[in-house]
C-alpha positions as CSV (number, residue, x, y, z in Angstrom):
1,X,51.0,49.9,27.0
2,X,47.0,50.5,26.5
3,X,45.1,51.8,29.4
4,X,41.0,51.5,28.8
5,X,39.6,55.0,29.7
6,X,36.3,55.1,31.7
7,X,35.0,58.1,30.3
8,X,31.8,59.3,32.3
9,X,28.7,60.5,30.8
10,X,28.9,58.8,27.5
11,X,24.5,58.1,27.9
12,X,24.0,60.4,24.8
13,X,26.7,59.1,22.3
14,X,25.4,55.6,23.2
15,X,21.7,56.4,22.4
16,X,23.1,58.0,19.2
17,X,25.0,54.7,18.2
18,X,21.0,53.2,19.3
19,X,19.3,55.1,16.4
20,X,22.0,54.8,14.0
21,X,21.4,51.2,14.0
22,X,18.1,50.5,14.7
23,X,17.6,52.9,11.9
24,X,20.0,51.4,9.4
25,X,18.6,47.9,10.2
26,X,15.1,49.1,9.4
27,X,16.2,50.1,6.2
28,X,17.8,47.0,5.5
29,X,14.6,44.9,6.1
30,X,12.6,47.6,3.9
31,X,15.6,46.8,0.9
32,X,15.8,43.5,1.5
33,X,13.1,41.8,3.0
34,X,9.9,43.7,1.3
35,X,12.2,44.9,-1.8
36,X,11.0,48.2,-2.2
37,X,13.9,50.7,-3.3
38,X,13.2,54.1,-3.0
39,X,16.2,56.6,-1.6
40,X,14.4,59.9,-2.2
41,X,11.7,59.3,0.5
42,X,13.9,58.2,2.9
43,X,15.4,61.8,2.1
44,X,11.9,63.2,3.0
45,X,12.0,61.2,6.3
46,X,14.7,61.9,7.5
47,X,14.0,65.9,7.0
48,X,10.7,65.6,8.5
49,X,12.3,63.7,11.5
50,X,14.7,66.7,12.0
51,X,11.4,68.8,12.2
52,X,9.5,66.9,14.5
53,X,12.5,65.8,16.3
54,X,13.7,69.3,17.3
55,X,9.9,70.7,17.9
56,X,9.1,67.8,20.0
57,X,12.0,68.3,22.5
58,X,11.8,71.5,22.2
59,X,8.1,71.8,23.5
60,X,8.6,69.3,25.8
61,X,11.1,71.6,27.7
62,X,9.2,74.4,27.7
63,X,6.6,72.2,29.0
64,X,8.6,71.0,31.8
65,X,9.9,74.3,33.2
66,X,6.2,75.1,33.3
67,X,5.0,72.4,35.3
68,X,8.3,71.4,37.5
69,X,10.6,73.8,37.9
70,X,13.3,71.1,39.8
71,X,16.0,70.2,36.6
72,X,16.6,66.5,38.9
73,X,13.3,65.5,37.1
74,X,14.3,65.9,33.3
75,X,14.0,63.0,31.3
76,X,17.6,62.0,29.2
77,X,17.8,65.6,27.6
78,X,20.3,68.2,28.5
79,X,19.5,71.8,28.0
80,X,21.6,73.4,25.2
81,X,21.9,76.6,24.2
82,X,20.0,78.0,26.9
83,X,19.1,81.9,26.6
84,X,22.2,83.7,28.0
85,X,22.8,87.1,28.7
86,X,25.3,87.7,26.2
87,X,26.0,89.1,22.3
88,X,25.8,87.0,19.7
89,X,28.3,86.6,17.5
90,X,26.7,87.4,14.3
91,X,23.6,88.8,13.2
92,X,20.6,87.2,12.5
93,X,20.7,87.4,8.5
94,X,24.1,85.4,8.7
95,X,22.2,83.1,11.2
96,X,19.7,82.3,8.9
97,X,22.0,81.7,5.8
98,X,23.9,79.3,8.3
99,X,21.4,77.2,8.8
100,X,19.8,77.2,5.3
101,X,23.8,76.1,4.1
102,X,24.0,73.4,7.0
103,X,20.5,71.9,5.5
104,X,21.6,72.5,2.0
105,X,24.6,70.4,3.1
106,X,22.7,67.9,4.5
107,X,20.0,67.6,1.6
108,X,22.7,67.4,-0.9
109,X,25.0,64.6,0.7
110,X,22.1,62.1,0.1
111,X,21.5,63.6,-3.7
112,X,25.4,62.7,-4.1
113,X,25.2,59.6,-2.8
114,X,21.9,58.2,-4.4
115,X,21.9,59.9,-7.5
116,X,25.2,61.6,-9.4
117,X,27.3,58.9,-7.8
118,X,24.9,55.8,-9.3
119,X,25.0,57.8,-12.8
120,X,28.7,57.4,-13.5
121,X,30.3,54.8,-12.1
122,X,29.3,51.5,-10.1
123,X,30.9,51.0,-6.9
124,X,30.7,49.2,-3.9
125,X,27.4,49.7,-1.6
126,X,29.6,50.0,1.5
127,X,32.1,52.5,0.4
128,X,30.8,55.3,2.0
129,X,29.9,53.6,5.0
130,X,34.0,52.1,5.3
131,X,35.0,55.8,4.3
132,X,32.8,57.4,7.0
133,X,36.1,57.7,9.2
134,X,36.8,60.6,6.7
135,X,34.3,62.8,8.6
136,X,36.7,62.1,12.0
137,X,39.7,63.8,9.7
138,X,37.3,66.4,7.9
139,X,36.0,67.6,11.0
140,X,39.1,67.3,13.2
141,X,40.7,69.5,10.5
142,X,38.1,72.2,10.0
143,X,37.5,72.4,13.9
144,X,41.2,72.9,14.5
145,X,41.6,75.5,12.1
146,X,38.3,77.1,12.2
147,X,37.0,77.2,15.8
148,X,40.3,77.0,17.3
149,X,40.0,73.6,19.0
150,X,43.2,72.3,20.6
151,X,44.3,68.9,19.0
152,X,46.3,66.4,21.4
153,X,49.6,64.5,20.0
154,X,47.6,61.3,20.1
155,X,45.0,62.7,17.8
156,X,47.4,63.8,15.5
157,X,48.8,60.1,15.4
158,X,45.2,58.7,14.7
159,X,44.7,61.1,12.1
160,X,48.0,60.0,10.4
161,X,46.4,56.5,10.7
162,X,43.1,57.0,9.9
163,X,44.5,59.2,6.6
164,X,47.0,56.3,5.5
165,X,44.1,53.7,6.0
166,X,41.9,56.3,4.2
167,X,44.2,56.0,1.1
168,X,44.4,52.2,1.1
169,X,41.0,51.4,1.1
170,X,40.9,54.5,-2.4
171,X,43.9,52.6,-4.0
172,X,42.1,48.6,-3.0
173,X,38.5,49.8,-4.4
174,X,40.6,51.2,-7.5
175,X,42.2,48.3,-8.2
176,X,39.6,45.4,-7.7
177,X,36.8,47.6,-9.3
178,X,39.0,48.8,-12.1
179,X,38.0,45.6,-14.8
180,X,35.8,47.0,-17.7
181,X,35.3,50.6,-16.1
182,X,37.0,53.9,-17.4
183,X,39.4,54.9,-14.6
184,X,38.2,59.0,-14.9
185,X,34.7,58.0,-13.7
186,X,35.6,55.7,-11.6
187,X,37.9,58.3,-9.8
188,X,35.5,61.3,-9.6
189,X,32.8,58.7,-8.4
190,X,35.4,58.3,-5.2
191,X,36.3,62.2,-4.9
192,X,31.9,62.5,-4.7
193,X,31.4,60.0,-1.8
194,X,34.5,62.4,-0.4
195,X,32.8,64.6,-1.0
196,X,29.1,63.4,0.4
197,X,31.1,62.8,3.5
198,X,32.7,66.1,4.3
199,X,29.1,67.7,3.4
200,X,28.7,66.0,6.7
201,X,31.7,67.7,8.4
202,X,30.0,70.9,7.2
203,X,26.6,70.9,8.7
204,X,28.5,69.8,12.0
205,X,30.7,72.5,12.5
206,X,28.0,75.1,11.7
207,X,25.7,73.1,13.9
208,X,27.9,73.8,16.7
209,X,29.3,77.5,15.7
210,X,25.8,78.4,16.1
211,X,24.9,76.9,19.2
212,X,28.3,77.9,21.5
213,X,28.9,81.0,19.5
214,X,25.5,82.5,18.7
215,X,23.3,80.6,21.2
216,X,21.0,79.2,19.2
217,X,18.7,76.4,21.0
218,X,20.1,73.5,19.8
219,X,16.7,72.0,19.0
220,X,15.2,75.4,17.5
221,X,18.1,74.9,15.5
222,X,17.3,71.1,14.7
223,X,13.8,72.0,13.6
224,X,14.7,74.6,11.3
225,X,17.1,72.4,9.4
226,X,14.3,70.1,9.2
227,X,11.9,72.8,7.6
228,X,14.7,74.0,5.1
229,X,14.9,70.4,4.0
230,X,11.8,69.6,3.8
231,X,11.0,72.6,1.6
232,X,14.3,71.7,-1.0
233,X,12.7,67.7,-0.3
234,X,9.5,69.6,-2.2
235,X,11.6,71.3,-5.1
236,X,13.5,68.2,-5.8
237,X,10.5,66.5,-5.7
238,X,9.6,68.3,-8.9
239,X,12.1,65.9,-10.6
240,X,11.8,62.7,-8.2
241,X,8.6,62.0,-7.0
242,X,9.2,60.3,-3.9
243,X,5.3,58.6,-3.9
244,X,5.5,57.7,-6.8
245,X,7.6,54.5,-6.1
246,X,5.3,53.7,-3.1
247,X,2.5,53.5,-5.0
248,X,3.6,51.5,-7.5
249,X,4.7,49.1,-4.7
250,X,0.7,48.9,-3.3
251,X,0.3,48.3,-7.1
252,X,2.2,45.3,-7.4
253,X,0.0,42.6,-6.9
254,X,2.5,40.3,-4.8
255,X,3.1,43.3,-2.8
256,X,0.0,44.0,-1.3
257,X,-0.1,41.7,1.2
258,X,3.6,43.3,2.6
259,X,2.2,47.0,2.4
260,X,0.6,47.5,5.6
261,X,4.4,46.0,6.8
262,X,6.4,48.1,5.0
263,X,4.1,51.4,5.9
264,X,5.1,50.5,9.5
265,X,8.8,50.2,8.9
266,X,8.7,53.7,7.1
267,X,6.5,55.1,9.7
268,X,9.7,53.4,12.3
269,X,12.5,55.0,9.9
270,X,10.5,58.8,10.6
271,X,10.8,57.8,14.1
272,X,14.6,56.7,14.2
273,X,15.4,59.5,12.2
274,X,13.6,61.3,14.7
275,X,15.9,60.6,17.7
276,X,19.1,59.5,15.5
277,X,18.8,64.2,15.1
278,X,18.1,65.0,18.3
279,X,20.8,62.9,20.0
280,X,23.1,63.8,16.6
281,X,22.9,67.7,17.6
282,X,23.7,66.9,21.6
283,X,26.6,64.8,21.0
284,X,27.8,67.0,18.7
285,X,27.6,69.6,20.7
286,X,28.6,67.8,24.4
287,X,31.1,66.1,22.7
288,X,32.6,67.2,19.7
289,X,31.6,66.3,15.8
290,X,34.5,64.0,15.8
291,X,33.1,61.9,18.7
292,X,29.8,62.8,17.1
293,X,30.9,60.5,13.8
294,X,31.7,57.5,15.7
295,X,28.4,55.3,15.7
296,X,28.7,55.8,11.6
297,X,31.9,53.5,11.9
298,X,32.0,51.7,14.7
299,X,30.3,48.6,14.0
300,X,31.5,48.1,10.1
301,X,33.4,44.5,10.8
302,X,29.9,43.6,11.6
303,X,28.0,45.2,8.2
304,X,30.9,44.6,5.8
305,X,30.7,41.0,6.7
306,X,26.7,40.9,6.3
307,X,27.1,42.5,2.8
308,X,29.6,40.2,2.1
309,X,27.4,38.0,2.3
310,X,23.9,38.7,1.8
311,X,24.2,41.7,-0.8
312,X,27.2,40.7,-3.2
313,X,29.3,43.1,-2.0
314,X,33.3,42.6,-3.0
315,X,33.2,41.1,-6.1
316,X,35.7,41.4,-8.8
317,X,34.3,39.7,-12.3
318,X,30.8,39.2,-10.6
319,X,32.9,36.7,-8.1
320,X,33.7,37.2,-4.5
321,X,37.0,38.4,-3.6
322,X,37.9,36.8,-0.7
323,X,40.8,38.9,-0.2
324,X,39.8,41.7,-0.9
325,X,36.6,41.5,1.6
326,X,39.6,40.5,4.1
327,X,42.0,43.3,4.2
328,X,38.6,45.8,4.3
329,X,37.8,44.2,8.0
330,X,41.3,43.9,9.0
331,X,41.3,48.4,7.9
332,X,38.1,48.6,9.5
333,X,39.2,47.1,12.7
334,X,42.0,49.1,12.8
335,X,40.3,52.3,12.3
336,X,38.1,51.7,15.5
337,X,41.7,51.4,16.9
338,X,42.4,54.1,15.6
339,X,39.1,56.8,16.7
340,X,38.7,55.2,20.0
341,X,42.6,56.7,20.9
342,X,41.3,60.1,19.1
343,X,38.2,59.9,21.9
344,X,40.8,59.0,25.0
345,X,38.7,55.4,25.2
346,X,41.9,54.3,24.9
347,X,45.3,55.3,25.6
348,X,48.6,54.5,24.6
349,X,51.7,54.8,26.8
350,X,54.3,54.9,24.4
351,X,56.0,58.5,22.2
352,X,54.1,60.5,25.2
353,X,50.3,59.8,23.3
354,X,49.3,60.2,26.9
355,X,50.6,63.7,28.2
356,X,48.0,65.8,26.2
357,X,44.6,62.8,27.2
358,X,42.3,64.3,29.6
359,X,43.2,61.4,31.9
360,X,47.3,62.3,31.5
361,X,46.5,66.2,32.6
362,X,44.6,64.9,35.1
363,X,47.5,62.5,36.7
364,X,49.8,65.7,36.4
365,X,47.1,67.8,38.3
366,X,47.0,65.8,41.0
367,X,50.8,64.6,40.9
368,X,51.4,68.4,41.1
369,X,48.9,68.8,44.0
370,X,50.4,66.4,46.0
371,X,53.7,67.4,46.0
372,X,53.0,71.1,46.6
373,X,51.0,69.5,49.8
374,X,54.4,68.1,50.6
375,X,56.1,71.2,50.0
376,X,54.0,73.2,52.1
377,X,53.5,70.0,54.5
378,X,57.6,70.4,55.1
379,X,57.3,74.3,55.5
380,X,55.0,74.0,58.2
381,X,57.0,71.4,59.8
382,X,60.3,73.4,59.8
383,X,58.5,76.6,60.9
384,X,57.2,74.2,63.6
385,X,60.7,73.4,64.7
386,X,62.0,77.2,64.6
387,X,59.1,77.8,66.9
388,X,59.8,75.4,69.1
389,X,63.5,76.2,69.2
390,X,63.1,80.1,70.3
């Protein structure tokens, strides 16, 4: 049996899955539609909206407890890591190198991806975005064993299934993609989009060590990640010159008429990024990083199927592989399955998966509550009758 939780206050994970894909749309159009390929300044945009991101809420709180002190009037944002009166846990030395590893992390997930990965092998453009369930395990795994969260029997049974499904899709992509590669390459080009993805894990969990165990405001925090990326952005830049492919695109003579577009769709990519951060660092936070890593998987039915396709993707011998595009949606689907009984959105009544839910401690509670009432309800009516006996 499957019982549909109604999980309450879900506004912030649902804006996140908003900017995920209103941003990865945008950059879709920009790819596809105006042809301009440039990774390394989406890189730059996306650490610049982390910047602004975080300063913007920030000062907008600040602004708000100035002019109306009633919290009934704030606008969509929660207040995290308020000041409290209480020690941190580390000191601020640590603090700093924590947040200069968790936008090292960050930087370097997208160098993996767009870079190292494309120099030794050629793989499918949606393998990281079918692996992105791996963050759900990597996280689950290091916030268990590091911060000491508590792990319910029906997440372990997700993360056996998300593991299993994890190793199919490595052993399918090895197999189809195998013809005319060397096998070594091949195989480390998979272990780096690993890799990329529990870089991901990384700057999560020290996201959130720093906020609930050093009190760091969350969008302090969000802003200074921004400005540690931005300033590694500027070093790489050294190498990759992230203009340099923009202005060769105003260049281009049958370009020129697109430019203004495509301006406006980098200008909405800062802006995605933008909230897609500050929404990020709440539900990671509210939630957990695991819930936090949903929206990157959720839809990928729906995008698999586009880039089957639109883009080409599946192909063994430059031909589409029918099959092999077929058993990636069925995996996909049943990973969804699969994290939504991880997040309690759904729950399964079968091996007691239920007992350790939020909603199967809360039947207990009030199971347990209602028969001490009847306990104490009988008391009271055989003291009655003693009473009324003397």
């Amino acid at each position: 049996m499957i019982k549909i939780s109604t999980r309450k206050n879900i506004l912030y994970l649902l804006l996140l899955f908003a900017y995920y894909y209103l941003r990865k749309i945008d950059g879709i159009i920009i790819s596809k539609v105006l042809d301009f390929h440039s990774s390394f300044i989406f890189t730059f945009l996306m650490a610049f909206g982390e910047l602004f991101g975080g300063l913007a809420i920030y000062l907008y709180q600040k602004f708000l407890f100035i002019n109306n002190k009633s919290s009934s009037k704030r606008f969509l944002i929660k207040i995290i890591g308020k000041k409290k009166k209480m020690n941190r846990a580390d000191g601020w030395i640590k603090i700093i190198i924590l947040i200069f590893f968790a936008s090292f992390f960050d930087f370097y997930e997208s160098i993996i991806l767009n870079y190292i990965i494309q120099g030794l092998a050629e793989i499918s453009p949606t393998i990281d975005q079918r692996l992105c369930f791996i963050i759900t395990i990597s996280s689950s795994l290091i916030c268990t064993y590091a911060l000491r969260l508590k792990i319910g029997r029906h997440q372990v049974f997700a993360l056996i299934g998300m593991g299993i499904s994890s190793g199919i899709v490595i052993i399918l992509e090895i197999i189809f993609k195998i013809k005319g590669k060397v096998l070594s390459k091949l195989v480390i080009a998979y272990l780096l989009v690993i890799c990329h993805l529990v870089f991901v894990t990384f700057t999560d969990v020290i996201e959130k060590y720093l906020i609930e165990y050093d009190f760091i405001d969350a969008f302090i925090l969000l802003a200074s990640e921004g400005a540690f990326e931005i300033v590694l952005c500027s070093i790489y830049s050294c190498v990759e010159n992230p203009f340099k492919d923009i202005k060769n695109y105003h260049n281009n003579e049958k370009n020129k008429k697109y430019f203004p577009l495509l301006i406006f769709l980098l200008v909405l990519y800062f802006a995605f990024s933008a909230g897609l951060n500050v929404y990020r660092i709440l539900c990671n936070v509210l939630y957990s990083p695991m819930a936090k890593s949903l929206p990157a998987y959720f839809l990928n039915p729906i995008f698999i199927t586009y880039y089957f396709i639109f883009e080409n993707d599946f192909t063994v011998g430059k031909k589409r592989n029918y099959i092999y595009f077929i058993i990636n949606v069925i995996i996909s689907i049943f990973i969804d399955l699969f994290a939504f009984i991880y997040n309690e959105f759904f729950i399964l009544y079968c091996f007691d998966l239920e007992k350790e839910t939020h909603f199967g401690i809360s039947e207990r509670s009030i199971k347990t509550n209602e028969m001490i009432e009847m306990d104490l309800q009988i008391i009271w009516n055989n003291d009655e009758n003693l009473e009324s006996d003397d």
